[in-house]
N, C-alpha and C positions, 0 to 999 in steps of 0.2 A: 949234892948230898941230900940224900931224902933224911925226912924224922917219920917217926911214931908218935902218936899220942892215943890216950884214952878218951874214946867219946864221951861227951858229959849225959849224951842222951841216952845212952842203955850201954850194953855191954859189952859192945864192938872195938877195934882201933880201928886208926885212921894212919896208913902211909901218903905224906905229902912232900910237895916239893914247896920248901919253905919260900921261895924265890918266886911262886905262882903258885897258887891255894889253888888255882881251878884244876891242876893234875893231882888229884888225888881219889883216893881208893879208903873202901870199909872191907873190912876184916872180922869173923868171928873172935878167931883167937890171936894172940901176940903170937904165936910159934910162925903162923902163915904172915904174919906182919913182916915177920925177919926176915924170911924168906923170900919175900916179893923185897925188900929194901937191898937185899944183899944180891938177890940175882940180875936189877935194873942196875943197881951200880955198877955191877962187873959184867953188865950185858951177856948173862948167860942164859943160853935158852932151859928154862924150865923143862922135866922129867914130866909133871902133869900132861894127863889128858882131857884135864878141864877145862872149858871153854872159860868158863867162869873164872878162871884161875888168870889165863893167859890175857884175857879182856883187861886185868885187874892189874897185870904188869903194862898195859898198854898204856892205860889210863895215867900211871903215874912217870912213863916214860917219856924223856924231852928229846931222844937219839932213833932219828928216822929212820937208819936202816939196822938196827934192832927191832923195832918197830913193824918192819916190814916184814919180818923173820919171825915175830911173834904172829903175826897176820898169815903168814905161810902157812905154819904149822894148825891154826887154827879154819885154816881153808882145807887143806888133809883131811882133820877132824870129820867135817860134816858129811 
């Protein structure tokens, strides 16, 4: 179960995995916070064409071949 929290340092969130701080991700907005929380949990691949997007789901992801899938689509990308 990922969280969100608001960073204390400027204006950003942060999706983390409460169980290991070092998978975690900054966020501009809370909208894309949800988003990245709610697509890692239900292992769904992301609509973006964001490299930056899809990095950001990788980062907070512990499920390797989600994982591998987000790394697929972002090998497409370039």
């Amino acid at each position: 179960m990922l969280k969100i929290k608001k960073s204390h340092l400027n204006e950003s969130y942060i999706v983390y995995n409460p169980l290991d701080f070092s998978k975690h991700t900054h966020v501009q907005q809370r909208g894309i916070a949800c988003v990245v929380k709610w697509n890692v949990e239900r292992k769904l691949l992301p609509k973006t064409n964001s490299v930056w997007l899809l990095e950001s789901h990788m980062r907070v992801s512990d499920n390797k071949s989600y994982s591998e899938q987000l790394q697929a689509k972002i090998d497409s990308l370039k």
